[in-house]
C-alpha positions in Angstrom: -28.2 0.1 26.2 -27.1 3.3 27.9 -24.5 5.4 26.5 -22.3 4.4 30.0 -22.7 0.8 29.4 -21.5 0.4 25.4 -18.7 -1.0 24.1 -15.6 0.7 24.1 -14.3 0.9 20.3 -10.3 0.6 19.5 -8.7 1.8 16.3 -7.6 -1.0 14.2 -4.2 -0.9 13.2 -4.2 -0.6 9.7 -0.3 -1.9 9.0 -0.6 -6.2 10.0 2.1 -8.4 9.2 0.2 -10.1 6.0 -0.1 -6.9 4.5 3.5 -6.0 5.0 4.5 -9.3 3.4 2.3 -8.8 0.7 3.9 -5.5 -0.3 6.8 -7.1 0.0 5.8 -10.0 -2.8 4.4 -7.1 -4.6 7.8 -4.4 -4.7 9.5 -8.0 -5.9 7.2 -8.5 -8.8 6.6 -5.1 -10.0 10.7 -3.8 -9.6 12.0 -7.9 -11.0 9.3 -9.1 -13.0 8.7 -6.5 -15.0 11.0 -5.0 -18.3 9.4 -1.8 -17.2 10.8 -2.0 -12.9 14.2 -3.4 -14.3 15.1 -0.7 -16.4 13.7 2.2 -14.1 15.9 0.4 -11.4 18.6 -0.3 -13.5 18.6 3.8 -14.8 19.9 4.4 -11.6 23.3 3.2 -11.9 25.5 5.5 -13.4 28.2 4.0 -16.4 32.0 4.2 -16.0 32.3 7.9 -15.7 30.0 8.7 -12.5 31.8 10.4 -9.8 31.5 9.0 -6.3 28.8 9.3 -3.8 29.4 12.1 -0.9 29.2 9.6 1.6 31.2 7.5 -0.6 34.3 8.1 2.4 32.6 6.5 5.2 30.6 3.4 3.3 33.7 1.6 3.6 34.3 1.1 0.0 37.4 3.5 -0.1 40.6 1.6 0.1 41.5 2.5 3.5 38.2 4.2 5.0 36.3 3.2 8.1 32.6 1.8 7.2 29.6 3.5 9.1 28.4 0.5 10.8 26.4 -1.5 9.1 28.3 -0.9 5.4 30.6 -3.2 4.5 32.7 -5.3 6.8 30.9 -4.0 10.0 27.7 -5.6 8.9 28.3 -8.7 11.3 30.2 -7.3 14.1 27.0 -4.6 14.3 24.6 -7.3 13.9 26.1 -9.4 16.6 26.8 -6.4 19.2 23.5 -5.3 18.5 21.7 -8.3 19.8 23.5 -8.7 22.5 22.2 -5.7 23.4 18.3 -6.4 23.0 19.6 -9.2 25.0 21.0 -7.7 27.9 18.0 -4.9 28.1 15.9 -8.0 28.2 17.5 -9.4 30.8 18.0 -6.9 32.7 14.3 -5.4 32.5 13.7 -9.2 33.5 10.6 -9.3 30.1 11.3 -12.5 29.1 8.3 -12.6 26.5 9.8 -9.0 25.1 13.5 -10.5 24.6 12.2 -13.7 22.9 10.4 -11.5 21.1 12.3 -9.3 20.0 15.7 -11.8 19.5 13.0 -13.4 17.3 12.2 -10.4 15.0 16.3 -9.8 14.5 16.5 -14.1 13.7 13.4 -14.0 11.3 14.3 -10.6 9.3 18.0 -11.9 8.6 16.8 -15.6 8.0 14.0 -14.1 6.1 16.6 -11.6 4.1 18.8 -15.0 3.0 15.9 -17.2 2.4 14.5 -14.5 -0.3 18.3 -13.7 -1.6 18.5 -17.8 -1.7 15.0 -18.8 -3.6 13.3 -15.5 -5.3 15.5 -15.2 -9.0 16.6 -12.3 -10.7 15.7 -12.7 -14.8 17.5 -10.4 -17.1 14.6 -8.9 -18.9 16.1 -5.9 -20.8 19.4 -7.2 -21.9 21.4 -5.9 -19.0 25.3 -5.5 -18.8 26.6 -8.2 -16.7 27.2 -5.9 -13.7 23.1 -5.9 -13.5 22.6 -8.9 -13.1 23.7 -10.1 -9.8 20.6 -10.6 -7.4 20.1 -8.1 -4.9 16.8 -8.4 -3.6 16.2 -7.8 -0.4 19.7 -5.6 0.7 21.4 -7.1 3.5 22.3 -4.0 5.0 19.4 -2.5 5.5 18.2 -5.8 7.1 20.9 -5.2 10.3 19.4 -1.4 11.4 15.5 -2.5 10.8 16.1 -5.7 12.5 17.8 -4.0 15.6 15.5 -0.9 15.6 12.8 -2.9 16.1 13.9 -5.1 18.4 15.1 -2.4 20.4 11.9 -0.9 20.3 10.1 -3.9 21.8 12.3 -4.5 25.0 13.1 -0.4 25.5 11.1 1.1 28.6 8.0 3.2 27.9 9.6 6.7 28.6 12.5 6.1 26.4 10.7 3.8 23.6 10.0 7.1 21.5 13.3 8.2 21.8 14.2 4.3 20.7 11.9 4.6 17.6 13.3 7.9 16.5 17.5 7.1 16.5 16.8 3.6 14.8 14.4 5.0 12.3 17.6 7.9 11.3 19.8 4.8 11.2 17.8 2.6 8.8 17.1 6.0 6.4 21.1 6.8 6.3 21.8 3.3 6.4 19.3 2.7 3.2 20.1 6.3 1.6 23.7 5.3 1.5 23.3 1.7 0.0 21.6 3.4 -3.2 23.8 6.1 -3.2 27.0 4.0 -3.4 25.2 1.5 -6.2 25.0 -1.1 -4.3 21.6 -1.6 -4.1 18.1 -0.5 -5.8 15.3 0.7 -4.5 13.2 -2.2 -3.9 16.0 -3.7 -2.4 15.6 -1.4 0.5 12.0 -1.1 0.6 11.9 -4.8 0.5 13.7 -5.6 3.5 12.4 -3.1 5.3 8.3 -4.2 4.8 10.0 -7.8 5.7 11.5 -6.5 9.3 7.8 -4.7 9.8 6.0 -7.9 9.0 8.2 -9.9 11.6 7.7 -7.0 14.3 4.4 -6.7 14.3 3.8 -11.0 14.0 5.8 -10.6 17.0 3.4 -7.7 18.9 0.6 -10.2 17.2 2.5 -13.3 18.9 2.9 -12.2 22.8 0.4 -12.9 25.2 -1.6 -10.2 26.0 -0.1 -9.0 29.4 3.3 -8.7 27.8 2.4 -6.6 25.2 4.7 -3.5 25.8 2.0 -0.2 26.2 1.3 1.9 23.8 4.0 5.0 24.6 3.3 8.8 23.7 5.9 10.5 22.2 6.6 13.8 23.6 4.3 16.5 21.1 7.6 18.1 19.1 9.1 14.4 18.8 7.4 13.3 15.4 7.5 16.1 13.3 11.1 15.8 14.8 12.3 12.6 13.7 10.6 12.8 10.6 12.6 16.1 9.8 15.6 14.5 10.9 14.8 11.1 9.0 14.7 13.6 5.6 17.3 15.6 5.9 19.7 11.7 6.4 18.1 10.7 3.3 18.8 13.8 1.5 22.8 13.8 2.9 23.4 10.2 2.6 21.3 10.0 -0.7 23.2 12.6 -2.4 25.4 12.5 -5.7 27.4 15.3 -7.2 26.8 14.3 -10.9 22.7 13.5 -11.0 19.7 15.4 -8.9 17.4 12.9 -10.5 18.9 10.0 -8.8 19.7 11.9 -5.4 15.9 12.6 -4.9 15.1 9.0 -5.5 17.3 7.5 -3.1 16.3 10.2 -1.0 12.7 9.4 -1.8 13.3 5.7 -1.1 15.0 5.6 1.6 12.5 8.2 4.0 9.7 6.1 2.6 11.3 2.9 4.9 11.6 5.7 7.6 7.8 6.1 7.3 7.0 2.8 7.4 9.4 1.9 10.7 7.7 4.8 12.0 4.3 3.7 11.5 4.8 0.0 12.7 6.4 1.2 15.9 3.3 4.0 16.6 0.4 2.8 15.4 -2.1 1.0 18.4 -1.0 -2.2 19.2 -3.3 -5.1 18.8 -3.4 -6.6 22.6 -5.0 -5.2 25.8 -3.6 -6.1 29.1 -6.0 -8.0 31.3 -8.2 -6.3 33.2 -8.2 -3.0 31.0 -11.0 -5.1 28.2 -14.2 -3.0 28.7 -15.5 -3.9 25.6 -18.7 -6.0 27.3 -20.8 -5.2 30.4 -20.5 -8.3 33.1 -24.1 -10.5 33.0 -26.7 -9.5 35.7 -26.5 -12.6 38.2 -29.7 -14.4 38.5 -31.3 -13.9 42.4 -31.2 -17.6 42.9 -27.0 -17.1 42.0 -26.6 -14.8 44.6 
């Protein structure tokens, strides 16, 4: 076989759905399961005398304050606005297969979120106060940014997809940063819910027929390494606590780690060709008696 004629190799993608769902089984077992993940998680939570969050003003929990949408009593009036959204882009792009899409990744990440909250327990392991004890896992929250970042990712154009990617992956990290930063969730909370909104998008990419699977879209060369930079200086801000470094750089480190993994699940090569661009085997010599 000439070097002209052999088959044309594409790069794997090495995040899939089952492996994103198997993180996820594995972040609850290690961080719930274990006396060792409950009391690393619960060391994170401050007693009676710590001092509020700097972002502590806009989660909403000030008597009084305005929530940055999703926190608190926005989380359903962003959730709902936001998929009407996805919606109306759909519609108005005329992808059918994208909107289902991607109005299925926001159903099946929420659904998903209450299922787990419903059905996977929380055992008190360590002998922790009451406060502790309530079940948490996977944050709610977080669920309403990665649910809506990724279906806006799906049914956004190919010039302005990157762009897309890089605003919902800030949201999620200040949305996430600020959940562990106020106490009301843990780390695996957020990491959680955000390998369960990566396992539904890319089922989803997985799912479409081939000739609706959006094209892969190259970000402009500066956009990365800008989002990124971005994405850790949110978590740093929205992580951050007057009265412990320790815990701001975890709940930084938390929440850019669910930046990385949006990030990843949005870039990498997507599974599907169009039809017509498969080159992957020469067409069969016809037979003279075929001709």
């Amino acid at each position: 076989m000439t070097q002209q004629n052999a088959p044309a190799r594409t790069r794997r993608p090495w995040m899939s759905a089952p492996r994103c769902l198997l993180a996820f089984v594995a972040v609850y077992l290690l961080a719930v399961w274990t006396p060792f993940g409950q009391r690393a998680e619960n060391a994170l939570f401050g007693g009676e005398g710590a001092r509020p969050a700097w972002i502590y003003g806009w989660s909403g929990s000030a008597y009084g304050s305005s929530a940055m949408p999703p926190l608190e009593h926005t989380a359903l009036p962003t959730l709902a606005v936001g998929t009407a959204l996805v919606a109306a882009v759909a519609l108005v792009r005329r992808r059918w297969w994208l909107g289902g899409a991607a109005l299925g990744v926001i159903a099946a990440t929420v659904g998903g979120k209450e299922i787990a909250r419903a059905v996977l327990p929380r055992p008190d392991l360590v002998g922790a106060r009451e406060s502790l004890l309530e079940t948490s896992f996977p944050s709610g929250h977080v669920a309403v940014p990665a649910a809506l970042a990724l279906a806006a990712v799906l049914v956004a154009s190919p010039r302005v997809r990157p762009y897309v990617t890089a605003a919902g992956m800030l949201w999620l990290t200040v949305t996430a940063a600020a959940v562990l930063a106020t106490y009301h969730h843990r780390p695996s909370d957020v990491l959680g819910t955000t390998l369960l909104a990566c396992a539904c998008h890319l089922l989803a990419t997985r799912l479409l027929p081939p000739a609706e699977v959006p094209a892969d879209a190259r970000p402009p060369r500066r956009l990365p390494a800008v989002a990124l930079t971005l994405s850790a200086a949110g978590a740093l801000v929205a992580g951050a606590r007057a009265d412990s470094l320790t815990e701001s750089l975890v709940y930084a480190t938390a929440a850019f780690l669910c930046a990385t993994l949006f990030w990843f699940t949005t870039t990498q090569p997507l599974p599907h060709r169009a039809p017509g661009t498969d080159h992957t085997s020469p067409a069969p010599a016809r037979h003279p008696a075929q001709t």
